[in-house]
N, CA, C and O of each residue as an XYZ file, in Angstrom:
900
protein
N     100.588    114.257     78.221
C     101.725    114.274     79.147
C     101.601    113.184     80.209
O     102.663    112.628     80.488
N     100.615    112.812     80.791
C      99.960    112.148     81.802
C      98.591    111.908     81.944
O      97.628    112.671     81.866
N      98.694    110.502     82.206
C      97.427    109.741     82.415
C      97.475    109.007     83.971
O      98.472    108.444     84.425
N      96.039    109.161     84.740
C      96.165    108.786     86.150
C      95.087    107.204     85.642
O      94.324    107.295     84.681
N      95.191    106.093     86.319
C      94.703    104.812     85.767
C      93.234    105.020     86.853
O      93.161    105.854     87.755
N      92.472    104.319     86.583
C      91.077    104.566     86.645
C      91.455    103.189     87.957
O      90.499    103.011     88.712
N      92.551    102.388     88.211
C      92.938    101.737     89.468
C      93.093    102.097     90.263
O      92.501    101.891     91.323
N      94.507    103.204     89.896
C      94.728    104.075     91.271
C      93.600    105.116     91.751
O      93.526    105.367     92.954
N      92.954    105.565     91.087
C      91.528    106.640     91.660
C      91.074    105.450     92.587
O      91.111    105.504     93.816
N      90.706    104.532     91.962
C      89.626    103.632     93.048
C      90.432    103.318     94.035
O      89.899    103.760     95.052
N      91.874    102.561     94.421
C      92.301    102.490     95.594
C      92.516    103.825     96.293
O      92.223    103.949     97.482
N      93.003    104.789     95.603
C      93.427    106.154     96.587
C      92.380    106.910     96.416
O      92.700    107.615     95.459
N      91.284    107.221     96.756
C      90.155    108.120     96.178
C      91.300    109.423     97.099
O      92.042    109.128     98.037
N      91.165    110.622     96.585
C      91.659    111.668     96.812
C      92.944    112.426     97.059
O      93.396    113.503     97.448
N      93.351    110.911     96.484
C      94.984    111.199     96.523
C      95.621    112.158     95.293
O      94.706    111.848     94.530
N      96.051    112.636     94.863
C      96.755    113.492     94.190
C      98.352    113.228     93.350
O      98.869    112.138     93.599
N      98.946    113.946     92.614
C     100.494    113.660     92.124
C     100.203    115.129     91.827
O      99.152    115.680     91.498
N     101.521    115.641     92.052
C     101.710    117.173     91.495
C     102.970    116.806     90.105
O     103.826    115.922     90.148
N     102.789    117.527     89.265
C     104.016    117.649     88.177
C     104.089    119.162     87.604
O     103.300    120.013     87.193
N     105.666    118.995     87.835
C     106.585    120.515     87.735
C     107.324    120.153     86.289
O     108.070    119.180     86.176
N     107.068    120.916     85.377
C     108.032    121.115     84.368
C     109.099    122.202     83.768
O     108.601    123.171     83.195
N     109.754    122.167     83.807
C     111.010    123.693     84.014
C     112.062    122.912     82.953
O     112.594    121.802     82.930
N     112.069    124.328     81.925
C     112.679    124.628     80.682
C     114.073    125.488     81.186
O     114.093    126.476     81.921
N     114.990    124.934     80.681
C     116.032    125.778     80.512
C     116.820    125.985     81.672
O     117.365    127.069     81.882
N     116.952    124.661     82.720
C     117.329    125.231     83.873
C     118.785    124.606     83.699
O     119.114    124.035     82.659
N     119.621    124.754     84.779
C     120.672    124.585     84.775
C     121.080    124.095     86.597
O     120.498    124.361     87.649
N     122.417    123.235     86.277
C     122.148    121.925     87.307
C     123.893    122.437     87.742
O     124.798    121.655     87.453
N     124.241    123.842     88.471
C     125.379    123.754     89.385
C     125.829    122.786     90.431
O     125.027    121.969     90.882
N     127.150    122.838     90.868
C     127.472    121.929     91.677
C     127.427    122.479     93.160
O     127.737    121.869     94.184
N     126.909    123.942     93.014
C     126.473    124.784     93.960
C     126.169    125.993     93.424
O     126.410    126.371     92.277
N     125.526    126.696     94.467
C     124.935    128.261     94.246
C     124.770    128.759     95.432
O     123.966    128.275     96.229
N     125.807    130.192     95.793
C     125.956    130.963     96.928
C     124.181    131.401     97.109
O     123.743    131.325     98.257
N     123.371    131.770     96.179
C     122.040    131.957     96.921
C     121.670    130.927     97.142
O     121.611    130.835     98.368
N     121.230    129.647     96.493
C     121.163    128.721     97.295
C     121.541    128.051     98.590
O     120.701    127.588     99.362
N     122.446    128.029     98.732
C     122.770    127.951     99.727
C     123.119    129.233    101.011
O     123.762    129.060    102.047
N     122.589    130.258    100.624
C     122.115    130.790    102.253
C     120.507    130.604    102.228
O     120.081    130.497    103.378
N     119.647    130.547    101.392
C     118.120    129.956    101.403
C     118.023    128.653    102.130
O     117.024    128.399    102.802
N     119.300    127.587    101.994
C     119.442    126.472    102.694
C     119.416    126.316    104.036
O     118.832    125.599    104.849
N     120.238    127.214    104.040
C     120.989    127.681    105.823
C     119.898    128.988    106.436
O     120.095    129.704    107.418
N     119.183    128.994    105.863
C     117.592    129.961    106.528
C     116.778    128.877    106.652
O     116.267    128.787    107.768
N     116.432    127.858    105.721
C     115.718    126.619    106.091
C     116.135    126.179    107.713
O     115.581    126.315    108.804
N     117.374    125.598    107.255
C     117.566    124.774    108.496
C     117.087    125.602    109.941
O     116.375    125.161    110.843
N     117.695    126.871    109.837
C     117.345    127.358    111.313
C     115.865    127.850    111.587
O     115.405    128.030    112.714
N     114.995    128.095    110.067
C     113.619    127.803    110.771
C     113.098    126.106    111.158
O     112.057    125.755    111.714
N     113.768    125.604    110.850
C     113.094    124.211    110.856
C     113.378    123.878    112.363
O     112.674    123.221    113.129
N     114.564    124.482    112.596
C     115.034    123.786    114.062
C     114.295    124.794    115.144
O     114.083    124.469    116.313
N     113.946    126.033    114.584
C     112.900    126.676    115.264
C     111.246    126.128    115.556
O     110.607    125.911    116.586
N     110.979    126.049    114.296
C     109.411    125.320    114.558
C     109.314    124.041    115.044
O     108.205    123.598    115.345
N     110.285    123.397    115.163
C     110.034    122.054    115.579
C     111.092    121.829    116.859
O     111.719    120.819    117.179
N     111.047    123.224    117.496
C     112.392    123.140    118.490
C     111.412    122.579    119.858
O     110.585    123.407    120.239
N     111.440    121.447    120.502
C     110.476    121.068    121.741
C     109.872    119.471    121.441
O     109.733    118.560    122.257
N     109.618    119.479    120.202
C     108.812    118.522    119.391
C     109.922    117.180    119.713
O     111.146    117.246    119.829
N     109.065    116.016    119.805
C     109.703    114.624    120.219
C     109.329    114.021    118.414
O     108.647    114.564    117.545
N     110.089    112.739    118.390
C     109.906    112.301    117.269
C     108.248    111.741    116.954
O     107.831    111.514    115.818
N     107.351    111.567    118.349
C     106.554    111.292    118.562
C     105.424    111.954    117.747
O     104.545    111.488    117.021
N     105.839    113.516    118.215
C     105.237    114.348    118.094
C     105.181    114.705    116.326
O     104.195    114.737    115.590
N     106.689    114.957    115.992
C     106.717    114.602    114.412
C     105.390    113.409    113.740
O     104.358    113.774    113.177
N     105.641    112.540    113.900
C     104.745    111.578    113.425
C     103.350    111.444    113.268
O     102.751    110.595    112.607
N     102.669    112.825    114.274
C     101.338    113.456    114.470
C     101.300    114.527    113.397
O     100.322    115.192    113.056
N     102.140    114.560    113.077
C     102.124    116.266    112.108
C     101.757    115.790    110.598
O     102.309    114.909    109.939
N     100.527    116.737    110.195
C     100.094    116.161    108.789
C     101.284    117.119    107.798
O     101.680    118.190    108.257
N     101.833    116.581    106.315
C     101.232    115.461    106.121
C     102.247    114.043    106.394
O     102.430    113.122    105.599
N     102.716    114.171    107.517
C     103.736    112.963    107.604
C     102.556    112.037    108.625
O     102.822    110.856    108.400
N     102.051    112.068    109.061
C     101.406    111.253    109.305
C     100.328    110.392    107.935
O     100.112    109.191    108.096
N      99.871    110.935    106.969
C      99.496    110.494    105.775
C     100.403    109.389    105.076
O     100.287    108.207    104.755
N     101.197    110.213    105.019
C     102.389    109.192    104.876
C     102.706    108.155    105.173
O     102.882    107.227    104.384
N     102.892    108.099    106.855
C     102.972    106.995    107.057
C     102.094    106.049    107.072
O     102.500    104.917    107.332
N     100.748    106.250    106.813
C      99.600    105.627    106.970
C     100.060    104.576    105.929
O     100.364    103.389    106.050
N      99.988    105.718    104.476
C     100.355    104.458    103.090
C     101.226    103.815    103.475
O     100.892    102.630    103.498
N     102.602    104.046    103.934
C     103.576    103.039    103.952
C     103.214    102.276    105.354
O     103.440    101.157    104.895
N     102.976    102.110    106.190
C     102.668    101.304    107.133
C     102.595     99.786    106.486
O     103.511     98.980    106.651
N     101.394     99.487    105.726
C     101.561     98.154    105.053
C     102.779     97.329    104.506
O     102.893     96.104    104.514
N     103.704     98.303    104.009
C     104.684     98.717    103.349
C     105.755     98.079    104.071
O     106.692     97.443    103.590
N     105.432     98.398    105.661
C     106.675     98.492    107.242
C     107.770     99.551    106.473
O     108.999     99.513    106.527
N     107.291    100.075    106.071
C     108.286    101.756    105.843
C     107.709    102.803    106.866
O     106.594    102.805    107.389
N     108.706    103.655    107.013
C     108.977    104.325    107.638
C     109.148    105.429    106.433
O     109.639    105.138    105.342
N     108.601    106.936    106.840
C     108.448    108.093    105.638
C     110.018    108.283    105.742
O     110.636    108.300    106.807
N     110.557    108.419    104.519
C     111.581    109.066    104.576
C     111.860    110.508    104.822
O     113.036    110.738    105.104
N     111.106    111.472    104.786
C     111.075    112.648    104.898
C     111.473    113.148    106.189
O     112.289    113.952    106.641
N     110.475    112.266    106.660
C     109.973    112.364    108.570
C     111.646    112.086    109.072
O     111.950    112.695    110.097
N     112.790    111.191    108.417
C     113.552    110.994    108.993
C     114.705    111.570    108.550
O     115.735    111.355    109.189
N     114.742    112.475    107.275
C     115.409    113.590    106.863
C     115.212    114.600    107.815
O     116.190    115.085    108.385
N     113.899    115.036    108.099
C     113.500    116.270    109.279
C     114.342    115.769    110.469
O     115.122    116.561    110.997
N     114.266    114.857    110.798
C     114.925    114.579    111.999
C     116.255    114.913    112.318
O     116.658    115.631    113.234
N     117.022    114.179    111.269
C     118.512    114.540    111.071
C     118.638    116.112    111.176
O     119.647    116.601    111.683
N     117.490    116.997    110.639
C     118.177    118.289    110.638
C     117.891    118.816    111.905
O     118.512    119.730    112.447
N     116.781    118.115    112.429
C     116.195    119.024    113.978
C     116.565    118.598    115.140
O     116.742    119.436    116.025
N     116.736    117.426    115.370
C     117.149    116.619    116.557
C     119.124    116.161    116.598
O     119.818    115.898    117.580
N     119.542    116.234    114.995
C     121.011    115.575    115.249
C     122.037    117.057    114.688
O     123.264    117.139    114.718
N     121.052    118.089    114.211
C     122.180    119.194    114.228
C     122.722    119.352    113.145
O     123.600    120.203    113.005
N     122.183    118.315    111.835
C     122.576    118.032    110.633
C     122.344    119.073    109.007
O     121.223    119.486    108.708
N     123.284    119.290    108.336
C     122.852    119.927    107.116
C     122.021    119.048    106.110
O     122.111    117.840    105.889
N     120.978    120.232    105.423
C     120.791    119.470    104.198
C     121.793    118.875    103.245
O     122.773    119.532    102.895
N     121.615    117.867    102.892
C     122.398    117.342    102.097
C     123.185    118.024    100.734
O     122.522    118.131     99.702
N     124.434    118.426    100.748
C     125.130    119.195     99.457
C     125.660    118.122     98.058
O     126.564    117.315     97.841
N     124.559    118.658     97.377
C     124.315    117.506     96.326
C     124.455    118.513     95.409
O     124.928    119.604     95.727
N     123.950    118.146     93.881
C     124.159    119.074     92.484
C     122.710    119.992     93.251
O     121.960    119.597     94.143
N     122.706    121.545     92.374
C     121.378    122.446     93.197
C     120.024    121.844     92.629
O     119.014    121.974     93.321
N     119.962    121.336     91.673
C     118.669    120.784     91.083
C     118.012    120.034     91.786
O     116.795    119.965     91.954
N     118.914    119.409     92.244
C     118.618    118.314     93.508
C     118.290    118.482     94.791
O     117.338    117.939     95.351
N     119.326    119.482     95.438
C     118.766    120.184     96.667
C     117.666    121.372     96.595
O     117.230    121.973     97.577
N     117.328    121.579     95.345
C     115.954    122.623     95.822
C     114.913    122.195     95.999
O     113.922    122.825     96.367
N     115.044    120.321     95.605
C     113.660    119.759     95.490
C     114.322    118.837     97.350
O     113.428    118.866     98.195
N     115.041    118.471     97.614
C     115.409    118.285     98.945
C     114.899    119.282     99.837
O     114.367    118.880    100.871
N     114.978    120.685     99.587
C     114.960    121.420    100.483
C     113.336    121.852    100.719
O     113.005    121.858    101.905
N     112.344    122.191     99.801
C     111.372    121.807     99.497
C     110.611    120.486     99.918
O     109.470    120.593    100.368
N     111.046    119.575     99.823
C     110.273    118.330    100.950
C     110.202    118.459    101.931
O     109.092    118.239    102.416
N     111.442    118.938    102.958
C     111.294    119.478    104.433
C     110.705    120.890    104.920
O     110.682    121.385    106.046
N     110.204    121.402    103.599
C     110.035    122.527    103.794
C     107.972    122.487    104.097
O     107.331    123.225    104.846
N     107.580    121.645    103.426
C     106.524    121.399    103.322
C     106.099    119.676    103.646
O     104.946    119.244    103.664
N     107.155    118.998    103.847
C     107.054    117.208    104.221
C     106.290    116.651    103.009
O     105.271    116.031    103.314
N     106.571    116.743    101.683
C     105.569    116.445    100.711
C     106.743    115.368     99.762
O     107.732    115.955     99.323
N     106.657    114.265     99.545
C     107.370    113.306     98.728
C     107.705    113.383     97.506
O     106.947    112.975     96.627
N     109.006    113.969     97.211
C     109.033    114.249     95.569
C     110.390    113.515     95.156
O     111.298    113.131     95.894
N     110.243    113.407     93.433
C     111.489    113.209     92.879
C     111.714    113.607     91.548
O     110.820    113.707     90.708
N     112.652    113.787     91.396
C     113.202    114.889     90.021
C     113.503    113.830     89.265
O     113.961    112.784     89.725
N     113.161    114.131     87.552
C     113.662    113.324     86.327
C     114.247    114.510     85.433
O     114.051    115.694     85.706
N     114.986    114.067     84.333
C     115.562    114.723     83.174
C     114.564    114.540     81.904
O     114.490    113.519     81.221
N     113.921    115.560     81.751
C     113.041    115.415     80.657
C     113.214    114.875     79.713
O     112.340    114.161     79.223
N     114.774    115.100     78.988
C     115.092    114.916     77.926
C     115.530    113.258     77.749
O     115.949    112.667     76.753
N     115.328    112.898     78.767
C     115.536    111.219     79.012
C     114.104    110.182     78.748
O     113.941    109.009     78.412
N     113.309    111.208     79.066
C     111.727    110.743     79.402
C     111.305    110.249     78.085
O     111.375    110.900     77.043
N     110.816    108.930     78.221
C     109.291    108.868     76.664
C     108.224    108.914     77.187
O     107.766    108.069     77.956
N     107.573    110.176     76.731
C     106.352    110.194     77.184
C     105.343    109.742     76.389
O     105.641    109.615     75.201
N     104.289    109.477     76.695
C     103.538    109.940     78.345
C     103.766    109.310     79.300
O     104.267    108.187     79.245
N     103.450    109.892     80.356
C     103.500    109.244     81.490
C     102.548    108.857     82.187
O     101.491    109.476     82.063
N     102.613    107.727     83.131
C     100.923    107.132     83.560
C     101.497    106.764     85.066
O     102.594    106.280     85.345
N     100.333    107.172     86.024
C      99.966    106.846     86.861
C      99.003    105.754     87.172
O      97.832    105.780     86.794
N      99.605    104.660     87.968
C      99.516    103.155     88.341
C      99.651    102.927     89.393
O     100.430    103.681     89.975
N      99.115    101.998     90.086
C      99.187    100.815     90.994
C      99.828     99.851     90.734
O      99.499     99.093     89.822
N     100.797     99.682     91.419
C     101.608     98.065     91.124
C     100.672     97.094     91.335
O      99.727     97.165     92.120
N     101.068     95.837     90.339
C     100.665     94.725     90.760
C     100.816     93.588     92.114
O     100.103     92.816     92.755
N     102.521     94.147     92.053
C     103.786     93.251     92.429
C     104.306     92.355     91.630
O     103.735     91.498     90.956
N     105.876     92.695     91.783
C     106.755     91.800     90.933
C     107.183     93.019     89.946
O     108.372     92.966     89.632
N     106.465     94.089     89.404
C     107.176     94.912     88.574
C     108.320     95.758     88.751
O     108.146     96.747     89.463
N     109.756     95.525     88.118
C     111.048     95.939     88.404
C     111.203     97.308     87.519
O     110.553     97.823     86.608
N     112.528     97.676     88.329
C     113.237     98.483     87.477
C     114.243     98.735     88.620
O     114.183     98.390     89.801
N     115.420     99.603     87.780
C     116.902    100.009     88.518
C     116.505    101.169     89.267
O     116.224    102.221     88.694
N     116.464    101.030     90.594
C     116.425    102.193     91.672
C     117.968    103.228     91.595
O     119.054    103.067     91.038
N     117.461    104.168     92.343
C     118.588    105.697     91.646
C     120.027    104.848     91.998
O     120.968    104.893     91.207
N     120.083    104.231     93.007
C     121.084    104.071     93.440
C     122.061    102.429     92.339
O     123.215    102.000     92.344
N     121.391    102.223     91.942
C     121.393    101.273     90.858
C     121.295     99.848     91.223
O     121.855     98.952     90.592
N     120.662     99.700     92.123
C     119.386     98.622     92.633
C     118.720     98.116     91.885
O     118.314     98.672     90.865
N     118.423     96.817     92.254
C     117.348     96.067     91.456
C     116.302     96.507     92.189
O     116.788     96.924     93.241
N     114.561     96.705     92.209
C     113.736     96.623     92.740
C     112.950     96.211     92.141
O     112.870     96.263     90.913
N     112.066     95.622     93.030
C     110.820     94.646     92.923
C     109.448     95.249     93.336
O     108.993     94.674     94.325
N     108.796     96.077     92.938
C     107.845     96.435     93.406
C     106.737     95.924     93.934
O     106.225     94.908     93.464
N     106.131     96.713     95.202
C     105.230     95.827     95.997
C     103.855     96.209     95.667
O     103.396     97.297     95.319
N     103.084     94.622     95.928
C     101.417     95.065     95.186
C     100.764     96.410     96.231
O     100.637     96.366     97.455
N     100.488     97.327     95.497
C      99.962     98.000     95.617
C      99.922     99.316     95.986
O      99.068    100.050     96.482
N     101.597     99.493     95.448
C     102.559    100.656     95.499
C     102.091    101.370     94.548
O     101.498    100.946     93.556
N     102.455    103.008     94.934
C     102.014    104.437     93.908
C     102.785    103.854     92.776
O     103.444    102.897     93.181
N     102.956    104.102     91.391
C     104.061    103.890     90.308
C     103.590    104.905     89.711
O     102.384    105.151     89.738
N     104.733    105.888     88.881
C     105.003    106.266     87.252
C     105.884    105.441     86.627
O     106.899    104.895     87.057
N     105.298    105.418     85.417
C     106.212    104.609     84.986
C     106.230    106.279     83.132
O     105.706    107.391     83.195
N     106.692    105.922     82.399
C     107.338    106.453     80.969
C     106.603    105.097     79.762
O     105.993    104.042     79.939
N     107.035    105.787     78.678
C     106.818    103.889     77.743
C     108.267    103.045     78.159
O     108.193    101.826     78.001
N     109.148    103.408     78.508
C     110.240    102.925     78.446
C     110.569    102.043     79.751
O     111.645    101.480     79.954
N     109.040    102.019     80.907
C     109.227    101.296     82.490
C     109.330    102.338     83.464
O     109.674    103.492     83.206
N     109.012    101.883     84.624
C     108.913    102.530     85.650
C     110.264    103.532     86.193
O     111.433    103.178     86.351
N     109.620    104.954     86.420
C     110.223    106.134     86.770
C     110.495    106.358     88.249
O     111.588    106.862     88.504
N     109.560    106.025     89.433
C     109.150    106.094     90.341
C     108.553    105.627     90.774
O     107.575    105.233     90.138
N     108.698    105.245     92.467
C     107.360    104.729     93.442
C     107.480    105.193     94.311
O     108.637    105.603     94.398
N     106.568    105.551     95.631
C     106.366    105.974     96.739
C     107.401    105.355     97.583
O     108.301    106.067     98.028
N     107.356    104.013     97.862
C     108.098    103.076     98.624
C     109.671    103.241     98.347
O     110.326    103.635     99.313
N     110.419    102.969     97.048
C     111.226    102.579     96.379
C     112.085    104.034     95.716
O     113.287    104.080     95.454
N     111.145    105.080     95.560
C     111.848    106.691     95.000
C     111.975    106.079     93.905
O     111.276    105.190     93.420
N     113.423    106.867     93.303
C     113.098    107.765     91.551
C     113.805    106.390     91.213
O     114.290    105.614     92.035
N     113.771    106.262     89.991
C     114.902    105.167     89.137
C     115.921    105.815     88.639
O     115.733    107.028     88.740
N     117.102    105.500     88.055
C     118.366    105.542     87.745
C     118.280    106.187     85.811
O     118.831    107.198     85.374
N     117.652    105.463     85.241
C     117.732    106.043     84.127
C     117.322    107.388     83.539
O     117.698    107.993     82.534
N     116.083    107.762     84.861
C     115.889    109.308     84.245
C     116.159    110.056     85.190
O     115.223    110.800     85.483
N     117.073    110.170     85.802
C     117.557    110.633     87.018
C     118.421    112.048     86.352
O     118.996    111.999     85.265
N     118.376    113.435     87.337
C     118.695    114.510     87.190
C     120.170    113.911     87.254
O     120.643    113.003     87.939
N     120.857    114.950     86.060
C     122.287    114.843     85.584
C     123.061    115.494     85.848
O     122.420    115.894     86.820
N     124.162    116.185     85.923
C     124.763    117.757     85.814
C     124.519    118.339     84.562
O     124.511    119.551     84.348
N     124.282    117.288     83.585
C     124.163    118.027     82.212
C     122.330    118.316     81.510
O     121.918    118.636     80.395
N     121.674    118.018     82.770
C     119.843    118.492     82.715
C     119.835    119.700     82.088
O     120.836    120.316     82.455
N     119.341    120.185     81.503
C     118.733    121.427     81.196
C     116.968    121.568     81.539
O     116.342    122.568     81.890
N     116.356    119.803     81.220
C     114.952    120.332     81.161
C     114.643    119.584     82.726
O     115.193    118.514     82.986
N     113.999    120.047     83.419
C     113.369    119.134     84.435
C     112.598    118.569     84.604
O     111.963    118.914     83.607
N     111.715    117.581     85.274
C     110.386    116.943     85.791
C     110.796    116.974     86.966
O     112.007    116.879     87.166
N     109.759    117.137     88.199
C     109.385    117.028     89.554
C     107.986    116.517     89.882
O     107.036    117.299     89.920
N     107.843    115.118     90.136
C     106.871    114.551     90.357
C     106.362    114.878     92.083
O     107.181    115.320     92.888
N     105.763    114.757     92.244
C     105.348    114.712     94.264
C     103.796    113.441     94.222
O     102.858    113.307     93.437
N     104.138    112.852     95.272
C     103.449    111.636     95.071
C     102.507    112.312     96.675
O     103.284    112.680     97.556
N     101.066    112.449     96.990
C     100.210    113.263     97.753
C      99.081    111.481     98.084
O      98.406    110.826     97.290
N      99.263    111.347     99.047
C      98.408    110.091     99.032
C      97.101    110.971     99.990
O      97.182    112.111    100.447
N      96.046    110.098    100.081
C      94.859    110.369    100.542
C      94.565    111.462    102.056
O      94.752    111.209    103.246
N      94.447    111.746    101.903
C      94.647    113.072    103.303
C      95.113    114.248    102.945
O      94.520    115.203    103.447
N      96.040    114.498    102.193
C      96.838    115.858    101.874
C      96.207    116.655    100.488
O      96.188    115.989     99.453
N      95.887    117.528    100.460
C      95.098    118.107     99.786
C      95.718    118.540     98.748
O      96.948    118.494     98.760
N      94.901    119.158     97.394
C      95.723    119.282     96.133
C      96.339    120.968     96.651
O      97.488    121.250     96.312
N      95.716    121.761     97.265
C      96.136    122.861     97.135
C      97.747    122.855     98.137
O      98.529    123.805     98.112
N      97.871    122.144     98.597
C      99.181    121.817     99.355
C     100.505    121.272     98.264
O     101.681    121.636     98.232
N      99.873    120.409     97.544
C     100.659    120.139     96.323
C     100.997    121.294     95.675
O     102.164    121.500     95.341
N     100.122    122.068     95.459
C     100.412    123.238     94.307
C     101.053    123.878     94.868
O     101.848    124.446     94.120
N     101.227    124.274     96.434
C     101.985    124.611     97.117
C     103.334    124.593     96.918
O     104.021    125.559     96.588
N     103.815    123.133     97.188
C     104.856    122.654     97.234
C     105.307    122.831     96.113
O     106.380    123.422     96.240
N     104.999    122.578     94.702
C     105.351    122.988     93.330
C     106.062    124.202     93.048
O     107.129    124.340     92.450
N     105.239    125.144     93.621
C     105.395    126.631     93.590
C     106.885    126.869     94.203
O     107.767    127.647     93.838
N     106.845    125.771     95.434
C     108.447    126.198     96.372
C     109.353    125.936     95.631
O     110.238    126.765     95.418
N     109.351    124.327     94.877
C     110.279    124.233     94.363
C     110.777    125.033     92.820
O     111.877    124.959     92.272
N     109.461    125.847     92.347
C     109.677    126.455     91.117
C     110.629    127.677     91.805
O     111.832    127.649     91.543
N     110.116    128.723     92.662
C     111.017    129.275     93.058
C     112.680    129.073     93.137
O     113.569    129.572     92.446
N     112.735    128.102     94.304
C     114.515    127.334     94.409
C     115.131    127.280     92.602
O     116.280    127.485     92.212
N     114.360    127.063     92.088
C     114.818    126.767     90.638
C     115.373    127.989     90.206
O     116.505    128.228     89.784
N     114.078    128.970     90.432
C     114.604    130.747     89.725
C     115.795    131.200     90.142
O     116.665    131.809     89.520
N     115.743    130.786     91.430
C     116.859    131.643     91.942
C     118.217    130.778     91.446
O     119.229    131.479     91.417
N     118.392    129.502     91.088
C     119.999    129.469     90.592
C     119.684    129.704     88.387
O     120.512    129.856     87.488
N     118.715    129.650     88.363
C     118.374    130.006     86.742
C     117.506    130.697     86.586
O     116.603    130.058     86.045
N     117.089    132.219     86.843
C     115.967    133.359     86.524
C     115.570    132.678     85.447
O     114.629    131.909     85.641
N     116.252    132.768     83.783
C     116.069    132.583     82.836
C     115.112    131.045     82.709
O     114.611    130.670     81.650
N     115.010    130.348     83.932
C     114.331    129.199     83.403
C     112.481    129.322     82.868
O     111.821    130.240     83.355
N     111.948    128.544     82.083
C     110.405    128.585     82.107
C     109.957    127.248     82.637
O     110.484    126.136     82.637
N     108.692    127.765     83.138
C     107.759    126.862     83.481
C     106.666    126.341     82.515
O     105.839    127.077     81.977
N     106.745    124.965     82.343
C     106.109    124.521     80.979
C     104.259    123.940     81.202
O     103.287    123.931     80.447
N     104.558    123.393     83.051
C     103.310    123.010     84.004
C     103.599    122.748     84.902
O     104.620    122.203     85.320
N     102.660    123.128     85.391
C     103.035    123.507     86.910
C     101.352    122.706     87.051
O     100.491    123.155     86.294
N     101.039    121.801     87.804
C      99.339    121.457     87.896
C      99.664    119.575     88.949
O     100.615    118.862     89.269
N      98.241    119.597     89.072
C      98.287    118.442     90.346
C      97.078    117.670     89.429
O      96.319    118.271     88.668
N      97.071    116.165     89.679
C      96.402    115.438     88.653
C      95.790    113.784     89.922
O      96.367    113.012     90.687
N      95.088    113.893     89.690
C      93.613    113.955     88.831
C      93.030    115.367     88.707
O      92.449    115.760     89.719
N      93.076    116.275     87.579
C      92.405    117.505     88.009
C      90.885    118.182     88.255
O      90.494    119.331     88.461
N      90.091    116.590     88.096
C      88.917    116.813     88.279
C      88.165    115.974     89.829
O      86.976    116.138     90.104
């Protein structure tokens, strides 16, 4: 299913990737339980972080991890500035297809970097890499990107799926017509695997609740040794 490159261990010693696989799910354009689970998010979020300066955000693991990797980068975590929008500007999670927002809702729920693929799009295996720089592919939004040396990558046999810097690509991107899922979470050096498995777990949940009937095919965080 997946291979981690004996590159990326040596630059990230202890960094992690979590991968979620879910059979049989189904990709509404909403879901009344979903969305009051949404609207319980937001008002704990604006609770626990009700006082907190953006400052203060930026101290909080694991967004501070985060930003560490991207610093080189001159990125800024995206997560850290999703949280914001919901705590400081009064803002909803974003109302997208539910496949999409359970893994949205789940990043702020835990600040952990993920992105969803369509299985049935995928050639596997999949490998975990270090960019060189210079290696492309069509970003979700249907972007050219250029990847920078020494960016997280998955890539498929078919080219790169994902990067830390850059997010998911366009070709295996969740559909309305998904049935199977992938949920990658990219865990750089500081954040621990059992936090990953964590986060996995949240988003397997969000899943049950708009498809009981779905299965879980793996659920696990890699390098697993």
């Amino acid at each position: 299913m997946i291979t981690i490159s004996q590159r990326w261990k040596d630059a990230y010693p202890g960094a992690s990737v979590g991968i979620l696989v879910m059979r049989h799910v189904s990709n509404p354009g909403s879901h009344p339980a979903l969305d009051a689970r949404k609207a319980e998010l937001e008002t704990r979020l604006r609770d626990r972080f009700s006082g907190c300066s953006r400052a203060d955000l930026k101290e909080l693991e694991p967004i501070k991890a985060y930003n560490a990797y991207l610093k080189p980068f001159k990125k800024t975590y995206p997560v850290q500035l999703q949280l914001e929008s919901v705590v400081f500007k009064g803002k909803s999670i974003p109302h997208v297809a539910a496949l999409v927002e359970v893994m949205f809702m789940a990043e702020l729920e835990d600040l952990l970097l993920t992105a969803g693929h369509d299985m049935d799009v995928l050639q596997l295996p999949l490998s975990v890499e270090v960019a060189s720089g210079g290696e492309g592919y069509i970003g979700l939004m249907g972007e050219e990107q250029s990847m920078k040396a020494g960016d997280m990558m998955i890539s498929d046999r078919a080219g790169i799926i994902s990067s830390v810097v850059y997010g998911p690509d366009q070709r295996t991107r969740i559909t309305p017509g998904t049935r199977d899922a992938l949920f990658t979470t990219y865990a750089p050096t500081g954040i621990t695997r059992d936090a990953v498995r964590e986060h996995l777990k949240h988003i397997r949940s969000n899943v049950l609740l708009i498809t009981p009937e779905a299965k879980t095919e793996m659920l696990d965080v890699y390098p697993t040794g």
